[in-house]
MIMARTI-725049 format. One record per residue (C-alpha): residue number from 0; chain; x, y, z. Coordinates in steps of 0.1 Angstrom, whole numbers, plus 2048, in hexadecimal, padded with zeros to 3 digits. Each point is the difference from the previous one (the first is absolute). Layout:
BEGIN
resi NUM | chain A | X X | Y Y | Z Z $
...
END
This chain:
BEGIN
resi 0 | chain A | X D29 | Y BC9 | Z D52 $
resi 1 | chain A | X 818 | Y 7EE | Z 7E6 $
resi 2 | chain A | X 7FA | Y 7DE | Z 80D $
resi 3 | chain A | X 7DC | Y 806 | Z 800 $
resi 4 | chain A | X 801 | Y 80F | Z 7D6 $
resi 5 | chain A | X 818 | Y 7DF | Z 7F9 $
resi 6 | chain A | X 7E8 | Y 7E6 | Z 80D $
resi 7 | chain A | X 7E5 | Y 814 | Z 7EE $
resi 8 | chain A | X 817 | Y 7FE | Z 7E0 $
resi 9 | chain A | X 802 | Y 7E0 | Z 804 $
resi 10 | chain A | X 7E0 | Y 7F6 | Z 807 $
resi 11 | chain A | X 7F5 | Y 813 | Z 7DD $
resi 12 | chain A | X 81D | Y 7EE | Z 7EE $
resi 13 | chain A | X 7F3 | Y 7DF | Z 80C $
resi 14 | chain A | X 7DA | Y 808 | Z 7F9 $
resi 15 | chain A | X 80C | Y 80B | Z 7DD $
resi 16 | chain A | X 817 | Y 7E2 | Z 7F4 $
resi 17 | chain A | X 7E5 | Y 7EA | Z 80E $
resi 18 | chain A | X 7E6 | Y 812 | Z 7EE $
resi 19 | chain A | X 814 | Y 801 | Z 7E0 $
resi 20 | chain A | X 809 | Y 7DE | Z 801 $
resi 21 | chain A | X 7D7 | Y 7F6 | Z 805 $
resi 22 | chain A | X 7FA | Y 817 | Z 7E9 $
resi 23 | chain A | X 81C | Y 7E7 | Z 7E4 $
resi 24 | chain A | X 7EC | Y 7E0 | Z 80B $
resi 25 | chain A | X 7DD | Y 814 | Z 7F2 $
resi 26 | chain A | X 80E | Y 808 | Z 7E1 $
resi 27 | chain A | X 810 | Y 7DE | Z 7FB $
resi 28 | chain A | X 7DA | Y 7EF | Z 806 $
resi 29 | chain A | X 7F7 | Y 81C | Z 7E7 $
resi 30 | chain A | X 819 | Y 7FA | Z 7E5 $
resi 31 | chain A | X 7FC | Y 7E0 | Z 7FA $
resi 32 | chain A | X 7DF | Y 808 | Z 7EC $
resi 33 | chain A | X 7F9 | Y 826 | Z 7FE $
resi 34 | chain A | X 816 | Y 812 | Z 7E3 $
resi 35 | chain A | X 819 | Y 818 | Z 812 $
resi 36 | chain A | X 7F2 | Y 822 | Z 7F8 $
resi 37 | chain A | X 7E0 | Y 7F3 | Z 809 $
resi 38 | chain A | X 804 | Y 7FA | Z 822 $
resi 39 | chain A | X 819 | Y 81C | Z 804 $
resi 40 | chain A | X 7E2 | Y 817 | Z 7F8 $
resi 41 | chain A | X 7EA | Y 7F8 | Z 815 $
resi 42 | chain A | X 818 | Y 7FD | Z 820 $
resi 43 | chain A | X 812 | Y 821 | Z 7F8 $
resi 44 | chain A | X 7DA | Y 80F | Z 7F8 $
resi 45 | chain A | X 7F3 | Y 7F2 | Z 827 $
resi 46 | chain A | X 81F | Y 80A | Z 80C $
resi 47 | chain A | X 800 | Y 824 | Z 7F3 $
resi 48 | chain A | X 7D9 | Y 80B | Z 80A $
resi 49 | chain A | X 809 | Y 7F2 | Z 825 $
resi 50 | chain A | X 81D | Y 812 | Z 804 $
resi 51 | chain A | X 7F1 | Y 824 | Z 7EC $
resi 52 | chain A | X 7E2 | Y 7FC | Z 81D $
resi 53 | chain A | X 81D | Y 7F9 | Z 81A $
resi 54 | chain A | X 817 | Y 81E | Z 7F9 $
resi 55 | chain A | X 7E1 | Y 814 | Z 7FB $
resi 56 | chain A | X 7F1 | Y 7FA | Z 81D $
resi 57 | chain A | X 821 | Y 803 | Z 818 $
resi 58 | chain A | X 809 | Y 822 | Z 7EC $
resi 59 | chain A | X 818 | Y 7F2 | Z 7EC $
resi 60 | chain A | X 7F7 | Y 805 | Z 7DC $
resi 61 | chain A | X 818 | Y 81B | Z 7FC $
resi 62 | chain A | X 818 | Y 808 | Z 7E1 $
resi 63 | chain A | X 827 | Y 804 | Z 810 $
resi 64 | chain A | X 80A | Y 824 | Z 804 $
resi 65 | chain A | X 828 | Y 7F9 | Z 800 $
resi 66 | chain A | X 80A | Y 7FB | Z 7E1 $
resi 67 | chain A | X 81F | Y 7E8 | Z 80A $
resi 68 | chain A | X 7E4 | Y 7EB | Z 80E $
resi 69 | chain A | X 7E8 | Y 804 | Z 7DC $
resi 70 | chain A | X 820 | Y 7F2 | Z 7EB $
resi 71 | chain A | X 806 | Y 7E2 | Z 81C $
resi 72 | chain A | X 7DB | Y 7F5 | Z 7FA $
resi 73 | chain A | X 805 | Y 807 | Z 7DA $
resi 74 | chain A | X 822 | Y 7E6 | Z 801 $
resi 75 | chain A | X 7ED | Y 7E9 | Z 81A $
resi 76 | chain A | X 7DB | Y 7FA | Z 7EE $
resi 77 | chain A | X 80E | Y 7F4 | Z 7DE $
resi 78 | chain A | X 81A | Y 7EB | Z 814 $
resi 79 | chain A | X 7E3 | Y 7EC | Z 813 $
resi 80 | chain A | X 7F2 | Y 7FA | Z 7DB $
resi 81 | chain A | X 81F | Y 7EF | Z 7F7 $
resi 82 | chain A | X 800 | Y 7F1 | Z 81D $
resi 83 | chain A | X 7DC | Y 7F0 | Z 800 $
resi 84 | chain A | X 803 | Y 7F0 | Z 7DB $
resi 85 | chain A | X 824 | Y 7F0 | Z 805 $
resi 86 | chain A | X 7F7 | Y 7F4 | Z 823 $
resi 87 | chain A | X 7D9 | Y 7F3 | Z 7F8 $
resi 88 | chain A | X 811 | Y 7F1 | Z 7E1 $
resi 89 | chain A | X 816 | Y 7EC | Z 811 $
resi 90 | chain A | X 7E8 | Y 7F8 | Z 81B $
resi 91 | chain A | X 7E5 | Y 7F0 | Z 7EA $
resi 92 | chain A | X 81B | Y 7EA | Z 7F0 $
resi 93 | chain A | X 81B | Y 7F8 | Z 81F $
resi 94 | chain A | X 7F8 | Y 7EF | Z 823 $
resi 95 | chain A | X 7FB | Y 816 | Z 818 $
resi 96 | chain A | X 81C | Y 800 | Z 817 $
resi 97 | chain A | X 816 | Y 805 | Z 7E4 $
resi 98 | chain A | X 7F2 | Y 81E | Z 7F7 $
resi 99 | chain A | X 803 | Y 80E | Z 822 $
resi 100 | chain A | X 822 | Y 7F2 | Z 807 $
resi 101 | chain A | X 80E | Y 815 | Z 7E0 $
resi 102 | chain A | X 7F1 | Y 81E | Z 811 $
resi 103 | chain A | X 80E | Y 801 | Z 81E $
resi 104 | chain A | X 822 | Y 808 | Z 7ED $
resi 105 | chain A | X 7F0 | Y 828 | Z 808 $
resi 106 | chain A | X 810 | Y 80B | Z 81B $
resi 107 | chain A | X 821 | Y 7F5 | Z 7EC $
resi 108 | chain A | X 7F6 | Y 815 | Z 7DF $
resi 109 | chain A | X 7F2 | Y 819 | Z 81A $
resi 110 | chain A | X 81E | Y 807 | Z 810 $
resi 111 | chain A | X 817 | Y 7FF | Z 7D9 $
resi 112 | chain A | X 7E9 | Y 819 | Z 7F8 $
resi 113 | chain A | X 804 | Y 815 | Z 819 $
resi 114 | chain A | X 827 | Y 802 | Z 800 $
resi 115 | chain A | X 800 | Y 802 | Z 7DB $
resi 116 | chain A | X 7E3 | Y 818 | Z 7FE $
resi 117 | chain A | X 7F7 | Y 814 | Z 81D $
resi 118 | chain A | X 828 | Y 7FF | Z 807 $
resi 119 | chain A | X 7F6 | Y 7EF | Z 823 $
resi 120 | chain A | X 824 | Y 7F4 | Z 810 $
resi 121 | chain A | X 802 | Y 7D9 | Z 7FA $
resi 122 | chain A | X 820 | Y 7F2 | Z 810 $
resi 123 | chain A | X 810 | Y 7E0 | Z 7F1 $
resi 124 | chain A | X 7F2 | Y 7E9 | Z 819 $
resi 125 | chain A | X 7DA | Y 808 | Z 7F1 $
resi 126 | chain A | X 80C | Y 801 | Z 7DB $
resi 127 | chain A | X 810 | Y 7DC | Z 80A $
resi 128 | chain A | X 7E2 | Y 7F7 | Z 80B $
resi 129 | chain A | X 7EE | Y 80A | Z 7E4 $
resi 130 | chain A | X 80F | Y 7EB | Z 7EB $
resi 131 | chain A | X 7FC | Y 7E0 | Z 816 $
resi 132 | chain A | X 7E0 | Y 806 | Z 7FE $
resi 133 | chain A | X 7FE | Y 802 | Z 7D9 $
resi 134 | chain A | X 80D | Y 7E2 | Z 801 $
resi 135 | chain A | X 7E3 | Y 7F0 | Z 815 $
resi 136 | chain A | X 7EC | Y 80E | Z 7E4 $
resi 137 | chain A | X 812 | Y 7F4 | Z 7E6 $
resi 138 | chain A | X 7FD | Y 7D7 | Z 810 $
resi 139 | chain A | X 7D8 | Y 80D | Z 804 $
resi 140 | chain A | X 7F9 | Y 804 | Z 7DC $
resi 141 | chain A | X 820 | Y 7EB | Z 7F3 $
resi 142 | chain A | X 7FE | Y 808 | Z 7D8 $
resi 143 | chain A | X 808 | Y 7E2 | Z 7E8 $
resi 144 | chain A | X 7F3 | Y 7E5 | Z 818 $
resi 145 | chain A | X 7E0 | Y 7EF | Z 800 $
resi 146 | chain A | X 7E7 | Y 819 | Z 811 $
resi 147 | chain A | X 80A | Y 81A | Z 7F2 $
resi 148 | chain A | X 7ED | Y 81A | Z 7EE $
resi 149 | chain A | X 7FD | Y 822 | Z 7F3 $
resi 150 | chain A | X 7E4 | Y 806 | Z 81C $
resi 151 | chain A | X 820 | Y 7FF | Z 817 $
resi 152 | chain A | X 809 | Y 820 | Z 7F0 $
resi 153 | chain A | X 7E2 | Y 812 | Z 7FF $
resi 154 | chain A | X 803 | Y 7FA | Z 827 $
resi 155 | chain A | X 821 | Y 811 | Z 7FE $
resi 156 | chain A | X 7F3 | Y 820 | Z 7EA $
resi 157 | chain A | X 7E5 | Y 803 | Z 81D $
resi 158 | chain A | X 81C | Y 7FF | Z 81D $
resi 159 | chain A | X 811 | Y 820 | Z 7E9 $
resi 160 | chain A | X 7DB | Y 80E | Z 7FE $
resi 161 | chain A | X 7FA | Y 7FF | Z 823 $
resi 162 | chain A | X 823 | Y 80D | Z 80B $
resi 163 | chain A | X 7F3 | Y 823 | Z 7EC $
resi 164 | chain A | X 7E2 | Y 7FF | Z 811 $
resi 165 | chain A | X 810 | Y 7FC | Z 822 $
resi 166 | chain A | X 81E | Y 814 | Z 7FA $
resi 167 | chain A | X 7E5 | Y 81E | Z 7F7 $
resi 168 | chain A | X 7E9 | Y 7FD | Z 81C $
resi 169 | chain A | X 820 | Y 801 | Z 81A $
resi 170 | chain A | X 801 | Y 81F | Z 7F3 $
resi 171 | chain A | X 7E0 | Y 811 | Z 803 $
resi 172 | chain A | X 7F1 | Y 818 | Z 81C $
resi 173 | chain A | X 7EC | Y 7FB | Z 81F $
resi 174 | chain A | X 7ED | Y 817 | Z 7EB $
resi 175 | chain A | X 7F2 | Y 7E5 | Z 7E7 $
resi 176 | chain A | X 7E6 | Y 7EF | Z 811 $
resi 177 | chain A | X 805 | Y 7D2 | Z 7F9 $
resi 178 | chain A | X 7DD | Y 7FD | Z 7F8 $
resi 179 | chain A | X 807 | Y 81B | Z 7E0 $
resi 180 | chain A | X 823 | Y 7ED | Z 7F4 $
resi 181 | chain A | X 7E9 | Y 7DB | Z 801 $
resi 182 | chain A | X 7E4 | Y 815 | Z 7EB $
resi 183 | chain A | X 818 | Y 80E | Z 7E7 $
resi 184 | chain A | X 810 | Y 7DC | Z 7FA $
resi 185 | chain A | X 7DE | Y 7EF | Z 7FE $
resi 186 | chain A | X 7F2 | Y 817 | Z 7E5 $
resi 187 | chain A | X 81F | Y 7FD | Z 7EC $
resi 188 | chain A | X 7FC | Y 7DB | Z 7FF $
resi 189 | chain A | X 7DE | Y 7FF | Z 7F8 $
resi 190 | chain A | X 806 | Y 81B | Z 7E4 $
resi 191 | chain A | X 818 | Y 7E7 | Z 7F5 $
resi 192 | chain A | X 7EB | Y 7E4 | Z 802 $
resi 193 | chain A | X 7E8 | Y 80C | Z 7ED $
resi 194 | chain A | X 814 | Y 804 | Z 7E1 $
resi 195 | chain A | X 80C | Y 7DB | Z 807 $
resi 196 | chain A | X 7DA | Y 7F4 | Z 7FF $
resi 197 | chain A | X 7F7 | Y 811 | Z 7E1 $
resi 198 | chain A | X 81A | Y 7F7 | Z 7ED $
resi 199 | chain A | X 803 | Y 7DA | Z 80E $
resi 200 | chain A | X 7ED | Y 7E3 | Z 802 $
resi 201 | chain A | X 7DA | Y 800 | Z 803 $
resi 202 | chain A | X 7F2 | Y 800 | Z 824 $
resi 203 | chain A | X 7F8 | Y 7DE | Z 811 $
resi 204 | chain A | X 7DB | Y 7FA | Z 815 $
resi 205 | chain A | X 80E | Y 806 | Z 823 $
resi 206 | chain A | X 7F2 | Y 7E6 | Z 819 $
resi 207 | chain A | X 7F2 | Y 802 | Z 824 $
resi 208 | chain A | X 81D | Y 7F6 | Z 810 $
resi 209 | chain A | X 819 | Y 816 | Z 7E8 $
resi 210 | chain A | X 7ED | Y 81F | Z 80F $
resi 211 | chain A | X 80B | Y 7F3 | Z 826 $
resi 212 | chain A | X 822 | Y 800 | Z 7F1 $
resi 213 | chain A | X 7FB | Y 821 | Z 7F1 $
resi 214 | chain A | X 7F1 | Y 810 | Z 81D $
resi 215 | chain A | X 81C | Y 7F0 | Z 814 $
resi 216 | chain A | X 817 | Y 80E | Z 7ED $
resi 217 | chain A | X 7F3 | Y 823 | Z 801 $
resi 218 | chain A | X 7FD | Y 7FF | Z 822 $
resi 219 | chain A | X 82B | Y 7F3 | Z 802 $
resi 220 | chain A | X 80B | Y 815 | Z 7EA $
resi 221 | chain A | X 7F3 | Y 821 | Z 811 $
resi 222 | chain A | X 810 | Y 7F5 | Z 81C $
resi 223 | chain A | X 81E | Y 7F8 | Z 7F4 $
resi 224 | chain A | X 805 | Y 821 | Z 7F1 $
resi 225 | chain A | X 7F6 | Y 814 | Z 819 $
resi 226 | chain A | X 813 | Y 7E9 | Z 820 $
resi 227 | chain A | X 822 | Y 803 | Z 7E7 $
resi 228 | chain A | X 7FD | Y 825 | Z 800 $
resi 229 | chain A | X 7FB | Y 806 | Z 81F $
resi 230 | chain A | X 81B | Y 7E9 | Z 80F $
resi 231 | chain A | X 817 | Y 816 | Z 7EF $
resi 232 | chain A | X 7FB | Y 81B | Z 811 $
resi 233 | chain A | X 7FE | Y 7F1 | Z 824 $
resi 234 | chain A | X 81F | Y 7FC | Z 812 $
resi 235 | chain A | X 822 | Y 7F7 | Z 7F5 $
resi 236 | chain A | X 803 | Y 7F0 | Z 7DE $
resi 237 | chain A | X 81C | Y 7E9 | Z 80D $
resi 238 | chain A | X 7EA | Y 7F0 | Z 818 $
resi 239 | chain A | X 7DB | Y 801 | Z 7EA $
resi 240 | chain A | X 814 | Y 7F4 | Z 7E0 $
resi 241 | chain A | X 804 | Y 7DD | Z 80D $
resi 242 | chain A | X 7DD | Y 7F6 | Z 806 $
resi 243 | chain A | X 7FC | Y 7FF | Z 7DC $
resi 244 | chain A | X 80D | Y 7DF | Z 804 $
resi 245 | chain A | X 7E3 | Y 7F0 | Z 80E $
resi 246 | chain A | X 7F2 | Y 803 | Z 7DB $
resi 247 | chain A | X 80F | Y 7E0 | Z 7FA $
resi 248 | chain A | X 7F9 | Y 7ED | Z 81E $
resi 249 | chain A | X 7DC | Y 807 | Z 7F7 $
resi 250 | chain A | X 808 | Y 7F7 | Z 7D7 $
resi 251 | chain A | X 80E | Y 7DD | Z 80D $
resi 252 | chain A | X 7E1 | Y 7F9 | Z 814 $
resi 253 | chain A | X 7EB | Y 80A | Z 7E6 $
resi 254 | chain A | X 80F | Y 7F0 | Z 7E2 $
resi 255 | chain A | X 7FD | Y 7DE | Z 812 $
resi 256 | chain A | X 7E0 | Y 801 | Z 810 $
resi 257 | chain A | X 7EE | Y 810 | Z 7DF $
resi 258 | chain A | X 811 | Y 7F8 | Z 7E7 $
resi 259 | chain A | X 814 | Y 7E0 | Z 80B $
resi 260 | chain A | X 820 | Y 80E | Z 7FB $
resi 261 | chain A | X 822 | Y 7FE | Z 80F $
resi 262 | chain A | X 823 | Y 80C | Z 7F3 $
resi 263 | chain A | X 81D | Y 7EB | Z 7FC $
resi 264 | chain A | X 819 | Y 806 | Z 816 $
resi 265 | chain A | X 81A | Y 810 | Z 7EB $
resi 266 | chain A | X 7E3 | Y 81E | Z 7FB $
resi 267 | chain A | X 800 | Y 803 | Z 826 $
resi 268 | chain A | X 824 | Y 7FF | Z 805 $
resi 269 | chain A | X 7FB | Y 81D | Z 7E5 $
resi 270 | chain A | X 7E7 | Y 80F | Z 813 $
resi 271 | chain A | X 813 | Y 7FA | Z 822 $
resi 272 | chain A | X 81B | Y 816 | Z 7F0 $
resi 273 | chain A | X 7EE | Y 817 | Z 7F6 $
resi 274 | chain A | X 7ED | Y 808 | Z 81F $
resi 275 | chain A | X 825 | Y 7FD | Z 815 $
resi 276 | chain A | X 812 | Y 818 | Z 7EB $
resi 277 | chain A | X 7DF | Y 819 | Z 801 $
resi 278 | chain A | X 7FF | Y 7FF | Z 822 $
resi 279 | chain A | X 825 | Y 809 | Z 809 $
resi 280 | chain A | X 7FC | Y 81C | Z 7E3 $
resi 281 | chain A | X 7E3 | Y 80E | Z 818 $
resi 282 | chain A | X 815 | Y 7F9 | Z 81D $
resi 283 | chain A | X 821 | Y 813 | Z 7F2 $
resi 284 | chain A | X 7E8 | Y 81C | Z 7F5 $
resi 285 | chain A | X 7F4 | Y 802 | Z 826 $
resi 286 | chain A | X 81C | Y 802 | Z 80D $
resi 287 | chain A | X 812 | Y 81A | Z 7EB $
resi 288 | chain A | X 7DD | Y 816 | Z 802 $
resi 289 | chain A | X 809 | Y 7FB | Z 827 $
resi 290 | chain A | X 824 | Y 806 | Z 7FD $
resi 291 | chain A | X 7F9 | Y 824 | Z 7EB $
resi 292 | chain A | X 802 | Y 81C | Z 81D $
resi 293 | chain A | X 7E3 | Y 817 | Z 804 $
resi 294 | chain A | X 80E | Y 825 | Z 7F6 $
resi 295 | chain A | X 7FE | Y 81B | Z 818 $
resi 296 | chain A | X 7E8 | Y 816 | Z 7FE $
resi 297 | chain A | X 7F5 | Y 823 | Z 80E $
resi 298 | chain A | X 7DC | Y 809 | Z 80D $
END
């Protein structure tokens, strides 16, 4: 039954990182002449009528009872706000891959976050590891050189932004149904986005093809959201985690087939780092979940 929930969890974390990552290559074919609140309307609008008929329709348009789980989606829906601007900022205005290798510092801020906020044991080995990986980040971005921009550190303000968001969906209920957390997030960003469009820059005519990208996006986005969720909650987080990696596999072969580009190679050696040190964090996490004995317990 376990092996059967992890290869579903990872399945879902695949499906998502892929779909995100689709999703990034949309909005960069978007951004190049649409204003940002502009496009970010209309995608979080789509998004949010498809998934209002989707939760309706499966039952799922319900307000949490627990109130634990009513104060996680309260921490979680302004987090994916933060998250969205700093990380479709930098998008528009970095190559893709870079972007996307930044990102895949998570399951190191993750894994901070839980020792220093949930109080989740993290032995020396992971917090070493951590900070390896940091320093794959750091040769990513590389401040002072040429490259370099401020874009670099929206993407890091988005990596903090989606450590909240993750760090409070580990922590809701079964009860909450995924479909209901992806509905939550999408309103709030389109609540937000509206206030962005009618306070920035006139709207642009949106061509033929920019509604393909549009409805592409739509279409990404939803199941992004709603594959991440749900991978959470199948199987064993030490062995889902990792499949967020393939995020970046699909970056690199989308930055250089669409948009022709290709990092150097001291932002993969970063990004080689950073996905080395994340994965033995997962793997130490794995093994002392495995290592914890069960406690006894009566009928």
């Amino acid at each position: 039954m376990l092996k059967s929930a992890n290869m579903r969890g990872a399945m879902l974390m695949t499906a998502s990182m892929a779909a995100f990552t689709v999703n990034d290559a949309f909005v960069k074919l978007l951004g190049d002449h649409l204003p940002f609140f502009q496009f970010l309307v209309i995608r979080s609008m789509g998004a949010a009528i498809l998934l209002f008929l989707l939760a309706w329709r499966s039952g799922a348009l319900v307000w949490p009872k627990n109130r634990s789980d009513r104060w996680l989606i309260a921490i979680r829906t302004p987090a994916e706000m933060v998250a969205a601007y700093f990380f479709l900022t930098a998008l528009i205005h970095m190559p893709l891959a870079n972007v996307t290798a930044i990102l895949q510092a998570l399951p190191l801020t993750v894994a901070l976050g839980a020792a220093v906020v949930l109080k989740e044991p993290v032995g020396w080995r992971r917090f070493m590891a951590i900070g390896i990986g940091f320093i794959g980040v750091f040769l990513i971005i590389r401040p002072g050189v040429d490259g370099y921009s401020i874009y670099s550190i929206y993407a890091l303000l988005a990596v903090v932004a989606v450590t909240v968001r993750d760090l409070a969906a580990r922590r809701l209920s079964k009860d909450v149904p995924s479909v209901t957390v992806a509905l939550f997030a999408v309103i709030a960003i389109l609540a937000f986005a509206t206030v962005g469009a009618a306070v920035g820059p006139k709207w642009e005519p949106i061509l033929p093809t920019d509604w393909i990208w549009l409805g592409g996006s739509i279409l990404t986005i939803i199941g992004g959201y709603l594959f991440s969720v749900s991978a959470m909650r199948q199987g064993e987080i030490g062995f889902v985690a990792p499949f967020r990696y393939t995020s970046l596999i699909v970056a690199l072969i989308l930055g250089l087939l669409v948009f022709g580009d290709w990092p150097d190679q001291i932002t993969l050696l970063g990004a080689a780092i950073v996905v080395a040190t994340g994965l033995f964090t997962l793997w130490r996490e794995r093994s002392a979940a495995q290592a914890t004995p069960t406690p006894f317990r009566t009928r």
